[in-house]
C-alpha positions in Angstrom: -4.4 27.0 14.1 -4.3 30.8 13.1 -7.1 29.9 10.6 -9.5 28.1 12.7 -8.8 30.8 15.8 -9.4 34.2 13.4 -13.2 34.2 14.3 -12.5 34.6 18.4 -10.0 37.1 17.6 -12.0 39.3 15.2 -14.7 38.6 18.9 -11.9 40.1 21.1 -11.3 42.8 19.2 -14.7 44.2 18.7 -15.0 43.9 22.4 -11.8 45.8 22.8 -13.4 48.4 19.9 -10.9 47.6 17.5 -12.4 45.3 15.0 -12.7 46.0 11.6 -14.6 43.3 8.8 -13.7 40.1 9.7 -11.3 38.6 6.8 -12.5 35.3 5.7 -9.7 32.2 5.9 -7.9 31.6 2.8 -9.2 28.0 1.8 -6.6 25.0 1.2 -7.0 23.1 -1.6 -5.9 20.4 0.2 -8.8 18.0 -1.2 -7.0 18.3 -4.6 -4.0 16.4 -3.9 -5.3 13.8 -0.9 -8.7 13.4 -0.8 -10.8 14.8 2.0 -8.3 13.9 5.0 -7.6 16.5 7.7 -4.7 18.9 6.9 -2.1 17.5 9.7 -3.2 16.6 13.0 -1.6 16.8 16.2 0.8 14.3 18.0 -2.1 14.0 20.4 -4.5 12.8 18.0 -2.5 9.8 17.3 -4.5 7.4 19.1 -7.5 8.2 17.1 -6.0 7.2 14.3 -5.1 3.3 15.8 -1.0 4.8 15.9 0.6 5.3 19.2 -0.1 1.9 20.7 2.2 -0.6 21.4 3.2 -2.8 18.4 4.6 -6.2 18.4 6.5 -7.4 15.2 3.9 -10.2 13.9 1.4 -6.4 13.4 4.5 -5.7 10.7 4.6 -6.5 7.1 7.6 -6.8 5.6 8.2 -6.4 1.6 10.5 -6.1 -1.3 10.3 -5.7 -5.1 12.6 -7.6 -7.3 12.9 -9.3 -10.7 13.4 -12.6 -11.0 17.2 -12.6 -11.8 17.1 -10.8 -8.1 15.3 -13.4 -6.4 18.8 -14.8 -4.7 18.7 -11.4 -2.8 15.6 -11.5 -2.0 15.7 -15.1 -0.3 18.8 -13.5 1.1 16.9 -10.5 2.8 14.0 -12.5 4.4 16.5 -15.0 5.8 18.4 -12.1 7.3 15.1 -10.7 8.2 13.8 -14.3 9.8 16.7 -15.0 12.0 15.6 -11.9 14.8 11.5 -11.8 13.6 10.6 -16.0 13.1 7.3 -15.7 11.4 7.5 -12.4 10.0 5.3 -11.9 7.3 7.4 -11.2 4.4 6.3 -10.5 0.6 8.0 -10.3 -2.6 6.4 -8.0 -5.1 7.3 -9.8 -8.3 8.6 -7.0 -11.3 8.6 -9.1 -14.0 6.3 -12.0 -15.7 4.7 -14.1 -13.2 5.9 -17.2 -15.0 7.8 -20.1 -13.2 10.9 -20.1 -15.3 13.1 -22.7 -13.6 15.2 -22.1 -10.8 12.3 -19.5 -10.6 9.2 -21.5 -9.1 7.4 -19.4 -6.9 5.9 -22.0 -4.8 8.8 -23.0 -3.6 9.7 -19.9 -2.1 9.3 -19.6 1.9 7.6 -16.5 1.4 4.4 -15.0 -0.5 4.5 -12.8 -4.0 2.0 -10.4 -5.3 2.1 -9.9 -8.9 1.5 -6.4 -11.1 -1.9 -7.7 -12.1 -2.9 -7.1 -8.2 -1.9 -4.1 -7.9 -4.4 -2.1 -9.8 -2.4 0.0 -12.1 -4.4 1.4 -14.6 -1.4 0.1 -17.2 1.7 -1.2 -15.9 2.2 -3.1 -19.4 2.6 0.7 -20.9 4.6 1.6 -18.1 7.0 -1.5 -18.1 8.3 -0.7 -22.2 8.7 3.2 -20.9 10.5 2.7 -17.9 13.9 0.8 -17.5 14.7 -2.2 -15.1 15.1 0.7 -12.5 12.3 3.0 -12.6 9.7 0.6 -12.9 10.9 -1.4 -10.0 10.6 1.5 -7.6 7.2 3.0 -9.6 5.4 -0.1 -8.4 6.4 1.1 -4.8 3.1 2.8 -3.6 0.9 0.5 -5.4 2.5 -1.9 -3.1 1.9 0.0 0.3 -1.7 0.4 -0.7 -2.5 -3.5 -1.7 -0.8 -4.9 2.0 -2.7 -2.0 3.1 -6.1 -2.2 1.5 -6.1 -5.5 0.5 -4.3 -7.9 3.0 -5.2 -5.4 5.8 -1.6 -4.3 7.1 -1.8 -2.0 9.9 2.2 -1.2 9.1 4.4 -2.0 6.6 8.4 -1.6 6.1 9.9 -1.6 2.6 13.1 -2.8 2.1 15.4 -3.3 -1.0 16.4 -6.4 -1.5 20.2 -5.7 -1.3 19.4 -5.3 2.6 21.2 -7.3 4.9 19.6 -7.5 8.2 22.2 -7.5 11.3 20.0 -7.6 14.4 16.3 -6.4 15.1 14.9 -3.4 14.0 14.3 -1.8 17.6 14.0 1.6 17.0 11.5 0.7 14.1 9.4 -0.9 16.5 9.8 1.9 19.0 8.6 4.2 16.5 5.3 2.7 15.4 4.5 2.3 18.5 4.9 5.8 19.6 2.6 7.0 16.7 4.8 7.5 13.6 3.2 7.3 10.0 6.1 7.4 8.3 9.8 6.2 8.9 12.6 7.3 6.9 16.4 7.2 6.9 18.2 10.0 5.6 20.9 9.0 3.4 23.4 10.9 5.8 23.5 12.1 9.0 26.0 15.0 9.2 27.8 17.2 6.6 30.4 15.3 4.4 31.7 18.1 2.3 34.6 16.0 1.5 33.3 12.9 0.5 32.5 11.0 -3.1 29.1 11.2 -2.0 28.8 14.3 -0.1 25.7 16.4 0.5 25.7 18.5 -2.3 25.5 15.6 -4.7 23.4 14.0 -2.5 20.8 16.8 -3.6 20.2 15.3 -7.0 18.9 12.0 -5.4 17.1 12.8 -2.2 17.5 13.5 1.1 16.2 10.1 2.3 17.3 6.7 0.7 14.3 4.7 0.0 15.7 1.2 0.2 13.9 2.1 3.1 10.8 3.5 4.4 8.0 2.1 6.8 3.9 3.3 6.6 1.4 2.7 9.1 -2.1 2.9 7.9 -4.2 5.8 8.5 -6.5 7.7 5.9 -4.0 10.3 5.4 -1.0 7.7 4.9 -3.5 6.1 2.3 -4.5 9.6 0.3 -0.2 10.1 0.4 0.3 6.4 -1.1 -2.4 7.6 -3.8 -0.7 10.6 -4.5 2.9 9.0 -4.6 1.4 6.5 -7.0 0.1 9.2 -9.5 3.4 10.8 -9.4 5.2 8.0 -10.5 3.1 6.7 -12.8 4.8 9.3 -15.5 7.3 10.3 -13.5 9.5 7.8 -11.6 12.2 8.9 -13.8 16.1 9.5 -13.6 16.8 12.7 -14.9 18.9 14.5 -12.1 19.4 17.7 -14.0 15.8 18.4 -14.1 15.3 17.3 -9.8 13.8 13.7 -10.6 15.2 10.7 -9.2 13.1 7.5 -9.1 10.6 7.4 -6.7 13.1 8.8 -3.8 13.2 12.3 -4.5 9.4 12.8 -4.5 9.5 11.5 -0.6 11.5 14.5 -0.1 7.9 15.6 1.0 7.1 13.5 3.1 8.4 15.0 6.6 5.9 17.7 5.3 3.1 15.5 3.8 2.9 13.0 6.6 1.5 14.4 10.2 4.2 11.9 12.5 7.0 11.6 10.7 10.1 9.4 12.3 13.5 10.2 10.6 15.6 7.9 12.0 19.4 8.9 13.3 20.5 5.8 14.6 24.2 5.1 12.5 23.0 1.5 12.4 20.7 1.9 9.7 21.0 1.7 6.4 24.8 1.9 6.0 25.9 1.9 2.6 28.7 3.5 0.4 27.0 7.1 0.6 26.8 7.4 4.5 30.5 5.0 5.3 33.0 8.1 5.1 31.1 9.3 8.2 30.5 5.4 10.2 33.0 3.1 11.1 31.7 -0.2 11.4 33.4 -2.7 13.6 33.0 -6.3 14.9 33.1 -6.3 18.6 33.4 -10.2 18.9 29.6 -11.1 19.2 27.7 -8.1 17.7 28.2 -5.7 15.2 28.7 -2.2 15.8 28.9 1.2 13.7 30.0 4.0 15.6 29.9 2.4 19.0 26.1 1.2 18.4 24.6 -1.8 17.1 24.5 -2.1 13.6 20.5 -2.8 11.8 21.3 -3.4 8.5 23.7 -3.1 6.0 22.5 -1.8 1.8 24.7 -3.4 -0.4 23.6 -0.7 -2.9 25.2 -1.6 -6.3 27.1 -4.3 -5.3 29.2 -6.3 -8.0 29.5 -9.6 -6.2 31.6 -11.3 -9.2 34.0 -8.7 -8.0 36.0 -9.3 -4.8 37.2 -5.4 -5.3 34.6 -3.9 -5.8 31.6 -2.4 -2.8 29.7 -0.8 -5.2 29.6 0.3 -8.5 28.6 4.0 -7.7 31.6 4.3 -5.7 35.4 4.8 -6.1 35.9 6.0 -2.7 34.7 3.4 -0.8 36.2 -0.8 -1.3 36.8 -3.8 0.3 40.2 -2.9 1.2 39.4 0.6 2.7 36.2 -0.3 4.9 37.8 -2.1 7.6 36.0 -5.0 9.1 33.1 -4.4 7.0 34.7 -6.2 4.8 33.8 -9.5 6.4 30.5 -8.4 6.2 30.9 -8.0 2.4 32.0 -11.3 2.4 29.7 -13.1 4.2 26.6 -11.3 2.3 28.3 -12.4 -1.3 28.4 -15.9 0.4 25.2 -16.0 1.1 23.6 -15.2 -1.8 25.5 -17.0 -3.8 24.5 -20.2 -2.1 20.9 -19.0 -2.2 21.2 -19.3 -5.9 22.5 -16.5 -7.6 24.5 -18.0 -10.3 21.3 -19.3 -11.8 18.8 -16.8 -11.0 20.9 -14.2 -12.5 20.6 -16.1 -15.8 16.6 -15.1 -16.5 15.9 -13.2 -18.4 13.8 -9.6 -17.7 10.3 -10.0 -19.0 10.6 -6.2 -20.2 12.5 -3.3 -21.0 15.6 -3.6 -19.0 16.6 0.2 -20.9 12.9 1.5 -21.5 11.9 3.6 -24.2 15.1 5.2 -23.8 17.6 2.4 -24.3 19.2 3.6 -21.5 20.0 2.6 -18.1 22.9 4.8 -16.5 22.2 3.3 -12.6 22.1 -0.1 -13.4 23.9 -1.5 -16.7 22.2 -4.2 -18.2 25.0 -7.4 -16.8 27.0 -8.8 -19.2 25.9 -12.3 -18.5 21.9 -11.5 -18.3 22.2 -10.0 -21.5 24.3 -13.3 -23.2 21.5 -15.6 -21.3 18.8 -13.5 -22.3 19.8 -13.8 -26.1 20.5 -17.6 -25.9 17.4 -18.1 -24.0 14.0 -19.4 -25.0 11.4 -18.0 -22.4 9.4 -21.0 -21.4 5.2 -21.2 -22.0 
């Protein structure tokens, strides 16, 4: 770097008879954000750090986060997820009381939880009465990352949201880990969309990159970032667009920057949702599913109102059933499905805390009318 090469030019030029004092390198304070990692490193160093190897899928964890009035789309995701990766190891990060509360009996569930008492936040009880349902779901994010990490000994792990819908496997994912990226990301849109509901410009005030998605190898740098994230949203996984703060997904903004391999991912087939559909066309080709003439990865059902046959999502007036085409069976077959994985009845229990937080408030996701009459008829078991 220009910094670590000064010294053998200030040599060159006193040879030449040009040197004057030699001016020492500005130092980077670079310990006071991450740690004592390196600053970036190369492509080429990738193999140093375990990345650039080949991975198979069973080296992959897989998580969400959810509630358990979510845990019908969550059963949904992993049996999306299990039909192209048998075996994969998939976790549920549990938002809420740990409690069994009937249909909500966590041995029963195919897959493993971990609970906020494992993730070592230094007080998510404070942190569950500030934030709403929202904030605190996707505060807990990091804190995730580093338990698979530190604690369960991931090597890589992939976040998803458990509105995902998983439509064939995750090649380019795989592609990428194993050519040595730390971090993969999806941006929420591709190309310019100045005409759109959800064009760029609005797209500002919630990130460039939609984190119903990201993937994280390990490395020492990845950690000190996952550390960092997690300080951050501690106090400040908060929706306040006019002031640049949206959740957790506007802080990864820096992470093309903060990470030394990032992946940003421009395949069409992932993540498509109501913010990226003015600009894909997704079409059933009579045995796959394809989105712009390639095969579709999975599908967000971001703020989808399943009791509602008209509605895609809530955020959206652009985009419904009877303007998307034949991702409209799609639609269909994901309210299907989570339906009969339980939904009527997990819907009914109540959130163990403060579905508005401190505020009262919750403009991304109003509290549903039929929690709130179950949650005031309710009697939360012991």
């Amino acid at each position: 770097s220009w910094r670590v090469t000064a010294p053998l030019r200030w040599v060159s030029s006193l040879m030449r008879g040009r040197a004057g004092k030699p001016v020492p390198p500005v130092p980077v304070a670079y310990a006071d954000y991450f740690g004592n990692a390196p600053i970036g490193l190369p492509f080429a160093a990738a193999e140093a750090d375990g990345l650039g190897l080949p991975v198979t899928p069973s080296e992959i964890v897989f998580f969400t986060i959810c509630s358990r009035n979510f845990m019908a789309f969550a059963r949904t995701l992993h049996a999306s997820l299990v039909r192209f990766y048998p075996g994969a190891h998939f976790v549920v990060a549990l938002c809420d009381d740990q409690k069994d509360f009937p249909p909500f009996v966590a041995a029963n569930e195919p897959f493993d939880f971990v609970y906020l008492d494992d993730l070592g936040i230094p007080d998510w009880r404070e942190m569950s009465q500030r934030y709403n349902v929202t904030e605190f779901n996707t505060a807990i994010k990091p804190f995730v990352f580093l338990h698979l990490f530190e604690k369960k000994d991931a090597a890589y792990v992939v976040y998803f949201d458990p509105d995902i819908y998983v439509i064939d496997h995750l090649t380019e994912i795989e592609a990428a880990f194993s050519e040595g990226a730390d971090v993969i990301l999806t941006p929420h849109m591709l190309e310019p969309n100045e005409r759109a509901e959800m064009n760029e410009r609005r797209l500002l005030q919630y990130g460039i990159y939609n984190l119903g998605f990201v993937g994280v190898a390990r490395t020492p740098k990845s950690l000190d970032i996952m550390r960092w994230w997690g300080r951050r949203l501690e106090r400040e996984c908060i929706i306040k667009r006019d002031e640049g703060l949206f959740v957790d997904q506007k802080w990864a903004d820096n992470f093309p920057a903060f990470f030394a391999r990032p992946r940003i991912l421009h395949h069409p087939g992932y993540n498509i949702a109501y913010w990226n559909l003015s600009n894909r066309s997704v079409k059933w080709a009579g045995d796959c599913w394809l989105v712009n003439g390639l095969p579709v990865r999975f599908v967000h059902f971001s703020g989808n109102n399943l009791d509602d046959p008209k509605v895609l999502s809530r955020h959206s007036g652009e985009h419904r059933p009877d303007t998307i085409g034949d991702m409209k069976l799609l639609l269909d077959e994901y309210r299907e499905k989570v339906f009969a994985s339980g939904h009527a009845d997990f819907r009914k229990i109540p959130y163990a805390f403060s579905w508005g937080g401190a505020s009262g408030f919750n403009e991304h996701t109003p509290k549903p009318a039929i929690e709130a009459a179950a949650a005031a008829a309710s009697v939360k078991p012991d």
